[in-house]
C-alpha positions, 0 to 999 in steps of 0.5 A: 398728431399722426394717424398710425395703424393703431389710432392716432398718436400724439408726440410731445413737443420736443418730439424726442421720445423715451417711452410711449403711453397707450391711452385707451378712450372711454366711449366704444362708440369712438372705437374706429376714430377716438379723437375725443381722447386727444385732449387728454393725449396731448396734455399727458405728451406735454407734461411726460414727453412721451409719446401718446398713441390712443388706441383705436378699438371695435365696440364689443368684447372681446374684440375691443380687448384684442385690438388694444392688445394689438395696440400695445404691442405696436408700443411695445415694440418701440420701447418701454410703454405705461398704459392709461384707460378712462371709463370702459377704456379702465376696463380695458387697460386692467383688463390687459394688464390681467391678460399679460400678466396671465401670458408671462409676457412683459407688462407695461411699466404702470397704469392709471385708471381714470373713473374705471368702469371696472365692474361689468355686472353694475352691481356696486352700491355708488350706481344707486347712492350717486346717481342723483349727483352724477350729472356725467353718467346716465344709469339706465343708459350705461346699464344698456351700452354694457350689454351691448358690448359684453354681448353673451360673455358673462359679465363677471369674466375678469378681462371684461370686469377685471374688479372681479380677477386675481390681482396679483402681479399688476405693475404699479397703478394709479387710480382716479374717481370722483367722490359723487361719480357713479363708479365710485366704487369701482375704483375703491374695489379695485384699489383696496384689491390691488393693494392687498395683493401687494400691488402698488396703488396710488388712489386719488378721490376727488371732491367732484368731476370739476375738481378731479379735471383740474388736477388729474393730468398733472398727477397722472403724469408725475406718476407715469414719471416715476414709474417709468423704469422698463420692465425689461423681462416677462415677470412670472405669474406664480397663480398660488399667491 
């Protein structure tokens, strides 16, 4: 592991590397070290070979959407890069996908979302339906780190709740969930979206977070693989689609 000028980075074993991952934490507090997320970096290194640099952002937006698209384009810059966020860090990586997509610049080859926080009003049904069974997500806590970190942005802009944005144009994307997960619904808005827009989406509900755990690296990694082809120009927004 290394500590780059974006967040620490984690290179595959071989160290020979053909694309980077931006992997974006799920905790804002973790912004200024997000070492909790090299568990999952070194895993999606190990099973991709790419390497994994996990982005380092401040804990209110838009300043975190900033840093991670400071971040990005460090990957950028040294080759094809696929982005991957869990939690708030889904919100973020969707979020830059709608923010480049908007700029005509180049877009990340394909995503996965992992337990997306996708919509930032919390108005979805499975906050209240899965609260009990959710032992991983206190609602009342989530209901407080949300306004401290969207602060007076309404909270249905699209790069802060990207759930509510035009999807059109997004590269491939996986998403994640656990069926008794609190932002079960976020996921299965954003999927259902994303594909009516002609996105393509690979949507994976698991049985519970446990068993979500087991399988989500290997299946995010296989995805990464297969969508690994640069995209090798700035692909055009057409807004009237």
């Amino acid at each position: 592991m290394e500590d780059g000028p974006f967040g620490p980075e984690v290179r595959p074993p071989n160290n020979a590397v053909d694309q980077m991952l931006l992997y974006v934490h799920g905790d804002p507090r973790l912004g200024g070290r997000p070492h909790d997320a090299l568990p999952m970096a070194r895993e999606l290194a190990r099973l991709t070979g790419y390497s994994v640099v996990c982005a380092r952002y401040r804990p209110v937006f838009p300043a975190a959407l900033d840093d991670v698209g400071a971040a990005y384009a460090y990957c950028r810059d040294r080759g094809p890069v696929a982005v991957a966020g869990k939690r708030l860090g889904g919100a973020l990586a969707a979020g830059l996908l709608l923010r480049l997509r908007d700029e005509d610049a180049t877009l990340p080859t394909c995503a996965v979302l992992m337990t997306p926080l996708l919509d930032l009003t919390l108005d979805t049904p499975s906050l209240l339906l899965n609260a009990a069974a959710d032992r991983t997500t206190d609602v009342g806590t989530l209901h407080l780190r949300a306004a401290s970190y969207a602060g007076p942005m309404p909270r249905s802009d699209p790069l802060l709740s990207p759930l509510h944005g035009n999807l059109h144009g997004l590269p491939p994307v996986q998403l994640h969930a656990a069926g008794t997960d609190v932002l079960l619904d976020d996921t299965l808005g954003f999927a259902a979206r994303a594909a009516r827009s002609g996105v393509t989406v690979d949507l994976r509900v698991h049985e519970d977070v446990s068993a979500q755990g087991l399988v989500q690296p290997a299946a995010a990694a296989d995805f990464l693989r297969r969508h690994a082809t640069a995209r090798s120009a700035p692909q055009p927004f057409d807004g009237s689609r």
